[in-house]
Jmol script that loads the backbone (N, CA, C; Angstrom):
load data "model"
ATOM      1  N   UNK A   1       3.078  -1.951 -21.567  1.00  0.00           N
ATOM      2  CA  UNK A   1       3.627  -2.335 -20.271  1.00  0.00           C
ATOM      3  C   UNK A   1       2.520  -3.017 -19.461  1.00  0.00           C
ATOM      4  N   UNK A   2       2.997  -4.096 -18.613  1.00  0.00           N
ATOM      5  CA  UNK A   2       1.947  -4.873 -18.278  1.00  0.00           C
ATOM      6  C   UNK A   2       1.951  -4.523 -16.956  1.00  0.00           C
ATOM      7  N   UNK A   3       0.112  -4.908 -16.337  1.00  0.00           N
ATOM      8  CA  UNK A   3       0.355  -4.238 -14.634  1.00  0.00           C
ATOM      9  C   UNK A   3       1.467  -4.066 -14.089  1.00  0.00           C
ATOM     10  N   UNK A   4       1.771  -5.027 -14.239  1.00  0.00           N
ATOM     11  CA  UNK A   4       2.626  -5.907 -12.873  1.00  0.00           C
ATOM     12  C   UNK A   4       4.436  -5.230 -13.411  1.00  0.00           C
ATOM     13  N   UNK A   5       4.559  -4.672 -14.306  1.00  0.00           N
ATOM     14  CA  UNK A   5       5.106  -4.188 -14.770  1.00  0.00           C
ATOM     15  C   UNK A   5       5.404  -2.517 -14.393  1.00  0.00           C
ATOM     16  N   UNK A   6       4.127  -2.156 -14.422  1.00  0.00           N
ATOM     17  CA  UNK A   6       3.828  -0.830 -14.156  1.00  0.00           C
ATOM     18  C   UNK A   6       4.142  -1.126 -12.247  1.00  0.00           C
ATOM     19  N   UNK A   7       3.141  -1.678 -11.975  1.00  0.00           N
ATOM     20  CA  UNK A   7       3.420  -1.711 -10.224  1.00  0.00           C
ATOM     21  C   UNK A   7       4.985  -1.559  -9.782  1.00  0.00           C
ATOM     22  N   UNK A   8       5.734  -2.862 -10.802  1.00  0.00           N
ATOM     23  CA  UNK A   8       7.065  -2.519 -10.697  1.00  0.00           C
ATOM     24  C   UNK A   8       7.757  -0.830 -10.292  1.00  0.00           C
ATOM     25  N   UNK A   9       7.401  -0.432 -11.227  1.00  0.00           N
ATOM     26  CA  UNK A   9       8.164   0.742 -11.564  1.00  0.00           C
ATOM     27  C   UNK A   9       7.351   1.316 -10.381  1.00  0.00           C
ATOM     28  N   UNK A  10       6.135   1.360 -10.175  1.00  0.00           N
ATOM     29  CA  UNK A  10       5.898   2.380  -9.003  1.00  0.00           C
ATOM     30  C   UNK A  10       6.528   2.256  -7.424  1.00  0.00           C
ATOM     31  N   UNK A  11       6.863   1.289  -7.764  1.00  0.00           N
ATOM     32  CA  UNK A  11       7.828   1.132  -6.347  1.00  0.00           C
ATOM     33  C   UNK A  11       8.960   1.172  -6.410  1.00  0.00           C
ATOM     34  N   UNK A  12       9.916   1.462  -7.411  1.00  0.00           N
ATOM     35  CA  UNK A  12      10.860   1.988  -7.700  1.00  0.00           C
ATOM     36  C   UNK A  12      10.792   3.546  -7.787  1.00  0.00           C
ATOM     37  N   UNK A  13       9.461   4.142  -8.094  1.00  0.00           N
ATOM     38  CA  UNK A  13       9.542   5.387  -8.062  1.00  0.00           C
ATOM     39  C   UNK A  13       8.758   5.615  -6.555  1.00  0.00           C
ATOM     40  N   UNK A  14       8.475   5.108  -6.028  1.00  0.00           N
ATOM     41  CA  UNK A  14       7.965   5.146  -4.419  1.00  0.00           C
ATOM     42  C   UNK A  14       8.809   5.666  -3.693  1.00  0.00           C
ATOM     43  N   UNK A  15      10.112   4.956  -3.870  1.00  0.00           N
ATOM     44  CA  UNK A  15      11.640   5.554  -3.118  1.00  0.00           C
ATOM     45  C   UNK A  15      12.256   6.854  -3.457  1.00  0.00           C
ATOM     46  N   UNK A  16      11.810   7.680  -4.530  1.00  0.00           N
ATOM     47  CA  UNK A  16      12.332   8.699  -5.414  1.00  0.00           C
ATOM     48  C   UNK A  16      11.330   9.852  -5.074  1.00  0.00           C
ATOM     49  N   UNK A  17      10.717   9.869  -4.256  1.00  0.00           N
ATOM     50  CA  UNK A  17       9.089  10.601  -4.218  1.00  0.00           C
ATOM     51  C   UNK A  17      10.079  12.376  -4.064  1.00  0.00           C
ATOM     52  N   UNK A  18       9.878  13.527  -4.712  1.00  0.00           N
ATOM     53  CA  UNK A  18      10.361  14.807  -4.494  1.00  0.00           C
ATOM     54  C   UNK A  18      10.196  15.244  -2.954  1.00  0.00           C
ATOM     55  N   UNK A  19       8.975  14.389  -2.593  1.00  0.00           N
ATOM     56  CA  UNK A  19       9.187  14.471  -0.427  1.00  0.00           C
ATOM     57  C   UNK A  19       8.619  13.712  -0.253  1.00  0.00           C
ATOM     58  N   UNK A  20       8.740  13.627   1.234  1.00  0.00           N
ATOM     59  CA  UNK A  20       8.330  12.474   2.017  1.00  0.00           C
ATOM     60  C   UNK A  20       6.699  12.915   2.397  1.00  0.00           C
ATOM     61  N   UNK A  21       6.259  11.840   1.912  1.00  0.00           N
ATOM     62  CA  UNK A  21       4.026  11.786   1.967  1.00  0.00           C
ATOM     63  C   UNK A  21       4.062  12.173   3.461  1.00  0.00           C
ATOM     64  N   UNK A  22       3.073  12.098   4.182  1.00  0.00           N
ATOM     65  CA  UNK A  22       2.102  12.124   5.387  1.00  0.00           C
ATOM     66  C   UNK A  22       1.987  10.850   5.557  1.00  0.00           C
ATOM     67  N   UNK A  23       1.905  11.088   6.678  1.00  0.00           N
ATOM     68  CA  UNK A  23       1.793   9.610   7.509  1.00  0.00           C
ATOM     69  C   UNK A  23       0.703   8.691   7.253  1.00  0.00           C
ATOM     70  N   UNK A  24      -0.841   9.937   6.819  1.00  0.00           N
ATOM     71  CA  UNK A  24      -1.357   8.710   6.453  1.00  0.00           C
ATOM     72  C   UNK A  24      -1.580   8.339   4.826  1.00  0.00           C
ATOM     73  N   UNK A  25      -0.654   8.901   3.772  1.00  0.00           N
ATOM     74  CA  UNK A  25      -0.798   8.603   2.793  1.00  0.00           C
ATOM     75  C   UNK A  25       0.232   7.749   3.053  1.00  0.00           C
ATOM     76  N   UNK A  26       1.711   7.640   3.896  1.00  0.00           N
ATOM     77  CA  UNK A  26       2.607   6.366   3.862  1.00  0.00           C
ATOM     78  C   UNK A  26       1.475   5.190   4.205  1.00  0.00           C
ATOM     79  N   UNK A  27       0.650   5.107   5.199  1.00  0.00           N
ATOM     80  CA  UNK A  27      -0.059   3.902   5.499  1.00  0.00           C
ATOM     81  C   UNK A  27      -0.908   3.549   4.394  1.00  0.00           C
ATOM     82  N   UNK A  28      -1.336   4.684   3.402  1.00  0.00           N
ATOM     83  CA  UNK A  28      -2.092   3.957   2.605  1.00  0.00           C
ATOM     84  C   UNK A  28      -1.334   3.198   1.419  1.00  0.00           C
ATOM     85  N   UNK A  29      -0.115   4.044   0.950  1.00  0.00           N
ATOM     86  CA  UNK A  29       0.617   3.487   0.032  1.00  0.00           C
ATOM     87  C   UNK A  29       1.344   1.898   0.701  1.00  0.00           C
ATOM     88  N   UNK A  30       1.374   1.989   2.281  1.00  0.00           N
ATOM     89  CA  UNK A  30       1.712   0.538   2.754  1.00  0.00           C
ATOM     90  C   UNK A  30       0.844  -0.793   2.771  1.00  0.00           C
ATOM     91  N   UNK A  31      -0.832  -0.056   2.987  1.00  0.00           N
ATOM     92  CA  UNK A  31      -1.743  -1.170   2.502  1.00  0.00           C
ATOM     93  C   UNK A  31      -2.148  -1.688   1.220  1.00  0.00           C
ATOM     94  N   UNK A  32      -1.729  -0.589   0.224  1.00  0.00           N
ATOM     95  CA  UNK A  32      -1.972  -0.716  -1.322  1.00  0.00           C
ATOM     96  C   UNK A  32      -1.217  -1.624  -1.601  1.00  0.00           C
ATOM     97  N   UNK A  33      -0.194  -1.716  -1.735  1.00  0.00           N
ATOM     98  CA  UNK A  33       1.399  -2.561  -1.338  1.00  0.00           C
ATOM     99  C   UNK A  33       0.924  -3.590  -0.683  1.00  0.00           C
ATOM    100  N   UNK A  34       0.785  -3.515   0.420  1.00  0.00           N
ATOM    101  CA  UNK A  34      -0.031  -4.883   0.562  1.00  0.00           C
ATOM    102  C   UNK A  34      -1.023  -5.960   0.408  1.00  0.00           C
ATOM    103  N   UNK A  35      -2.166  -5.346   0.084  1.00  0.00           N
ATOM    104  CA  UNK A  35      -3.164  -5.747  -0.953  1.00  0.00           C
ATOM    105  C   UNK A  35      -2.907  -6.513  -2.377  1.00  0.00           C
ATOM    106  N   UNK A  36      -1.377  -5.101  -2.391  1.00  0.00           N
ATOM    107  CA  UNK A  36      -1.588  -6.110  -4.423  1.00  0.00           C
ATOM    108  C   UNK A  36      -0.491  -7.082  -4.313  1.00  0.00           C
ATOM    109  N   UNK A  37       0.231  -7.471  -3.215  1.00  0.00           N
ATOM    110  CA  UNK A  37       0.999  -8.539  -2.890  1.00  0.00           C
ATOM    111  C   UNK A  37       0.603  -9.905  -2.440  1.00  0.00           C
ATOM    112  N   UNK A  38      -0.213  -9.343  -1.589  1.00  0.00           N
ATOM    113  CA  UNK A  38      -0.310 -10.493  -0.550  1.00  0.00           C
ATOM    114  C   UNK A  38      -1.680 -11.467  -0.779  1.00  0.00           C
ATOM    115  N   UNK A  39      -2.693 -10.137  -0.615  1.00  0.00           N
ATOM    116  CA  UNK A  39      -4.021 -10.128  -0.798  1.00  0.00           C
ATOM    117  C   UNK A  39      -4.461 -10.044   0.084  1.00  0.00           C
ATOM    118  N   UNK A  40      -5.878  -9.784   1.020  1.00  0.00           N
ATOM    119  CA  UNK A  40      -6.410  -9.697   2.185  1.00  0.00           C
ATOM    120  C   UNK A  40      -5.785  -9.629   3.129  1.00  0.00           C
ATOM    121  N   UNK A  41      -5.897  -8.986   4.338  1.00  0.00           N
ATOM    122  CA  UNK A  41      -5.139  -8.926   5.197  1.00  0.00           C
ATOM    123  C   UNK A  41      -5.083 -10.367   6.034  1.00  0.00           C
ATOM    124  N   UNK A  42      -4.156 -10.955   6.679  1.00  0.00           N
ATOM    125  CA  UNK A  42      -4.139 -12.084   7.703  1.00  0.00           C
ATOM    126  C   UNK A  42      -3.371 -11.815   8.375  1.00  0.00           C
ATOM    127  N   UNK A  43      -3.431 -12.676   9.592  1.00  0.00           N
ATOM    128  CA  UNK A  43      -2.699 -12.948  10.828  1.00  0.00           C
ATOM    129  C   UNK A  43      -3.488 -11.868  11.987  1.00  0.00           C
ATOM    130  N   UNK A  44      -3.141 -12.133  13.344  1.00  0.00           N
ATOM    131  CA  UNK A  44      -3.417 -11.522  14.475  1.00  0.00           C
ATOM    132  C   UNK A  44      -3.396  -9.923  14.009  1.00  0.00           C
ATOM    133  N   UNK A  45      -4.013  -9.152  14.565  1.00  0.00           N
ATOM    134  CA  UNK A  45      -4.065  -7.453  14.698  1.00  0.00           C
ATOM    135  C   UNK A  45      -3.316  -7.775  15.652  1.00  0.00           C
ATOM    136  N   UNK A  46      -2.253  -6.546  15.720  1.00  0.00           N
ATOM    137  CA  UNK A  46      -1.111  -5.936  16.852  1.00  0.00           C
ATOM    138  C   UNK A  46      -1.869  -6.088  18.100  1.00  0.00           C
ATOM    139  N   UNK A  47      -1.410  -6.095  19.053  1.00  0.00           N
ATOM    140  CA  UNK A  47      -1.881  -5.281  20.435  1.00  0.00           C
ATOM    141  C   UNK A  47      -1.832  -3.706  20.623  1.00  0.00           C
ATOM    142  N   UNK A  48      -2.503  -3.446  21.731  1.00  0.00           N
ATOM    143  CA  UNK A  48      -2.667  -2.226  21.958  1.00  0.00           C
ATOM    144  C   UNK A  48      -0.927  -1.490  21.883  1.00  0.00           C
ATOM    145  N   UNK A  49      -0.383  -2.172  22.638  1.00  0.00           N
ATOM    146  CA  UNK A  49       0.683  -1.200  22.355  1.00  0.00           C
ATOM    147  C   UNK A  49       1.612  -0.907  21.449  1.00  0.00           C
ATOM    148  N   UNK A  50       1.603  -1.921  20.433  1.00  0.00           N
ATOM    149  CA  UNK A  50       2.218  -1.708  18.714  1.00  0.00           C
ATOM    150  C   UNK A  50       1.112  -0.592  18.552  1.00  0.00           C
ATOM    151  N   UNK A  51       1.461   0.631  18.427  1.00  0.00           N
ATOM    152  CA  UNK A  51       1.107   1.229  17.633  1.00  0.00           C
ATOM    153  C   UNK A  51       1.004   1.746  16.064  1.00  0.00           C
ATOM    154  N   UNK A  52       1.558   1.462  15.718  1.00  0.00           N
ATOM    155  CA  UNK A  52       2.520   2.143  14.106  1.00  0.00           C
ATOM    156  C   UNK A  52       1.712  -0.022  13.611  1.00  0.00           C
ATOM    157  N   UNK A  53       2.205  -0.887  14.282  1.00  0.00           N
ATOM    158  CA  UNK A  53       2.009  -2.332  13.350  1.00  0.00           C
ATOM    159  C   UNK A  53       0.209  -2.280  13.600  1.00  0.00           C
ATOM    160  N   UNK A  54      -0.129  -1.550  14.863  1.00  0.00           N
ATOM    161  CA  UNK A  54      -2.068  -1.726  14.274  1.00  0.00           C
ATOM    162  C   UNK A  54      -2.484  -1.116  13.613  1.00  0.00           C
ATOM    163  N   UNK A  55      -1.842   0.764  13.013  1.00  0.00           N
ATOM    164  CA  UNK A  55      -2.379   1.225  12.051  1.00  0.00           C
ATOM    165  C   UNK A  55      -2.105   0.687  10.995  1.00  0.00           C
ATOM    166  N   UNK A  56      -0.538   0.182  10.599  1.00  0.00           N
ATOM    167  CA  UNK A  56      -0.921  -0.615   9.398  1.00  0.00           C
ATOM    168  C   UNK A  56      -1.771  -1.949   9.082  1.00  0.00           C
ATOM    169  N   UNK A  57      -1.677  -2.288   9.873  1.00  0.00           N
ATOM    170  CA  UNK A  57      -3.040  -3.919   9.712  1.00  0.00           C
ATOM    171  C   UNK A  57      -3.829  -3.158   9.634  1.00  0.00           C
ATOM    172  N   UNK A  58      -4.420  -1.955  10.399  1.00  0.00           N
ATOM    173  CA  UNK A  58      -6.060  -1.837  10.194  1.00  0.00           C
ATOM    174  C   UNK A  58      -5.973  -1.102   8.804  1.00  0.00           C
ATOM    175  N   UNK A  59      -4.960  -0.194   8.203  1.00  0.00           N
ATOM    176  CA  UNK A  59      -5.025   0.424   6.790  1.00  0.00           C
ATOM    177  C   UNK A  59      -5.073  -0.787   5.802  1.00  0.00           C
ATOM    178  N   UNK A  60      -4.363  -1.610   5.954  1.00  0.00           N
ATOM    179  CA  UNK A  60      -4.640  -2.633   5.170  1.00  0.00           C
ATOM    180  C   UNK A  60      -5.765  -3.799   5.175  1.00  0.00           C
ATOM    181  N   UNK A  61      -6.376  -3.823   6.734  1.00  0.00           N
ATOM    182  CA  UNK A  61      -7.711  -4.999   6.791  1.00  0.00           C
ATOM    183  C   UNK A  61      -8.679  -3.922   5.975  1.00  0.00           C
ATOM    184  N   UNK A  62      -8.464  -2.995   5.984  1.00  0.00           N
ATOM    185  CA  UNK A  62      -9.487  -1.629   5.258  1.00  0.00           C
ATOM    186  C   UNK A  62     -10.046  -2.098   3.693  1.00  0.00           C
ATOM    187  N   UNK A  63      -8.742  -3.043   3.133  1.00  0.00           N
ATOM    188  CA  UNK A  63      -8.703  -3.161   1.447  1.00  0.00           C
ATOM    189  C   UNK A  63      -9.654  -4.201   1.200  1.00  0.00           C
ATOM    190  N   UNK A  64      -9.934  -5.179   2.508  1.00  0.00           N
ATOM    191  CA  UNK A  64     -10.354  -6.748   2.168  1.00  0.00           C
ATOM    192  C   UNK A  64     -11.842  -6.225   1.084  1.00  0.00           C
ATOM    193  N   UNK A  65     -11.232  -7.434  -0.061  1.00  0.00           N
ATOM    194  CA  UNK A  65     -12.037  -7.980  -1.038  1.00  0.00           C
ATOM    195  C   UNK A  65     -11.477  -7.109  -2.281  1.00  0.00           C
ATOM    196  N   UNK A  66     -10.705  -5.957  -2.324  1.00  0.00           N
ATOM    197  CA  UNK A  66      -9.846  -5.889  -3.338  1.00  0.00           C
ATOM    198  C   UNK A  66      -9.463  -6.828  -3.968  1.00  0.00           C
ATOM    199  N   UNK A  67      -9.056  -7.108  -5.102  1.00  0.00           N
ATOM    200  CA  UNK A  67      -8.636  -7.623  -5.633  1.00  0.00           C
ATOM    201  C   UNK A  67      -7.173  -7.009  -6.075  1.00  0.00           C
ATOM    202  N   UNK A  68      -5.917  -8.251  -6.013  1.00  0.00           N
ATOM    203  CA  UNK A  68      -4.327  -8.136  -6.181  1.00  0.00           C
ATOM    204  C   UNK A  68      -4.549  -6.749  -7.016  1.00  0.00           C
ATOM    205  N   UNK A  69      -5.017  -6.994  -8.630  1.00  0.00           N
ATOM    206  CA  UNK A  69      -4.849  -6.450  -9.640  1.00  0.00           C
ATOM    207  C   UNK A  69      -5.518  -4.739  -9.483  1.00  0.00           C
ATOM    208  N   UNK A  70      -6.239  -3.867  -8.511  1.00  0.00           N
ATOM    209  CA  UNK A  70      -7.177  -3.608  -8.763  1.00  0.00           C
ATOM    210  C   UNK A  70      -6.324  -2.634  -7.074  1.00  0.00           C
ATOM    211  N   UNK A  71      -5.991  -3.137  -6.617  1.00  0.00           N
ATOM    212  CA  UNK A  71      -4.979  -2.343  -5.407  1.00  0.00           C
ATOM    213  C   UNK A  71      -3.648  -2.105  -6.159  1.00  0.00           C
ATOM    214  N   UNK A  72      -2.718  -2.852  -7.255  1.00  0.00           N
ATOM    215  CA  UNK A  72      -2.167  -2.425  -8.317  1.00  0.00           C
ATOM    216  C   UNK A  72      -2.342  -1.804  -8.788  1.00  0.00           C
ATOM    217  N   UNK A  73      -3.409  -1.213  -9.311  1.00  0.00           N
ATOM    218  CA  UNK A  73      -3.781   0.034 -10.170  1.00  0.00           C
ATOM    219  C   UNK A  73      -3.802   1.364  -9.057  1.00  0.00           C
ATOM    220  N   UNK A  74      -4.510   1.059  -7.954  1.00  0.00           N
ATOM    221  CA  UNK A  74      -4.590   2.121  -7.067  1.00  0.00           C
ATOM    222  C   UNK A  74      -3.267   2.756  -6.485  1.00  0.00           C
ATOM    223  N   UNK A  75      -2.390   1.581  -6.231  1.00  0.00           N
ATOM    224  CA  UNK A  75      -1.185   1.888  -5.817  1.00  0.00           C
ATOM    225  C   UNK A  75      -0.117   2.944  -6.878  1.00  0.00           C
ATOM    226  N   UNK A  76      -0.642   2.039  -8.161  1.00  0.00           N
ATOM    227  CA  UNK A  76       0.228   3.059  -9.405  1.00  0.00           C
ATOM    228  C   UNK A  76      -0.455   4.540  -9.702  1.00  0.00           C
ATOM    229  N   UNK A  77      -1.352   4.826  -9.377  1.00  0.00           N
ATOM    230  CA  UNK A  77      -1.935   5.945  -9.129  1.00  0.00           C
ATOM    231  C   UNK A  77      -1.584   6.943  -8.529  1.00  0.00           C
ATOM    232  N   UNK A  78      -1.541   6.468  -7.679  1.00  0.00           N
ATOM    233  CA  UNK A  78      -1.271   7.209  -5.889  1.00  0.00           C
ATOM    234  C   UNK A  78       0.114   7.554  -5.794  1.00  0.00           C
ATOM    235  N   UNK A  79       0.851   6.453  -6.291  1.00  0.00           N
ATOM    236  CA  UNK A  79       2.584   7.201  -6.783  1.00  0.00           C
ATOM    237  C   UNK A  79       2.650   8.217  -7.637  1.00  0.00           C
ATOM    238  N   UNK A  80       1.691   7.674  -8.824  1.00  0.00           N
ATOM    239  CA  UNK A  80       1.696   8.940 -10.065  1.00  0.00           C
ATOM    240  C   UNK A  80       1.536  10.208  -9.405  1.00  0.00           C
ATOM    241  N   UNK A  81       0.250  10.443  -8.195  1.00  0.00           N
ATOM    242  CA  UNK A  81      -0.305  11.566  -8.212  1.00  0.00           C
ATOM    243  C   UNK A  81       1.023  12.477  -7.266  1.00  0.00           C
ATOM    244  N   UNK A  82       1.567  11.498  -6.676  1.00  0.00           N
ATOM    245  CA  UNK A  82       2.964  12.064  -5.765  1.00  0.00           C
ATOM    246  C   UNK A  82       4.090  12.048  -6.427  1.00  0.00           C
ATOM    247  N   UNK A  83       4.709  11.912  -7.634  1.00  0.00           N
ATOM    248  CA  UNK A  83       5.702  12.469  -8.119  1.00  0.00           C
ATOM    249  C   UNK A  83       5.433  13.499  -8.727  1.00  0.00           C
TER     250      UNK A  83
END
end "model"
wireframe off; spacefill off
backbone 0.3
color backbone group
């Protein structure tokens, strides 16, 4: 099964989790996710009063220089270790 394959499935099993993570393992599984999508974080940081959209930019500006493939692995991990 190939990464990207595997990543697949972990986000299919992301939705299936036996409970719902902590808030800040949701933000990390949201920057992992973002990292192996997008790549580096871009665009403006929230303002002060988005709260919930600056912790995720800053969980995810957290990843810069990850690499796609390599936040893929972390992400399939981090599901594994929660089902």
């Amino acid at each position: 099964m190939s990464l990207q394959e595997q990543f697949d499935q972990a986000q299919a099993d992301s939705k299936n989790l036996p409970e719902r993570p902590d808030n800040m393992t949701l933000l990390k599984i949201y920057a992992l996710f973002k990292q192996a999508s997008s790549g580096d974080a871009t665009g403006d940081r929230p303002g002060m009063t988005d709260f919930v959209g600056r912790a995720k930019y800053d969980a995810w500006a957290e990843l810069k220089g990850k690499t796609q493939d390599e936040a893929k692995q972390l992400y399939i991990d981090l599901i594994e270790d929660l089902k």
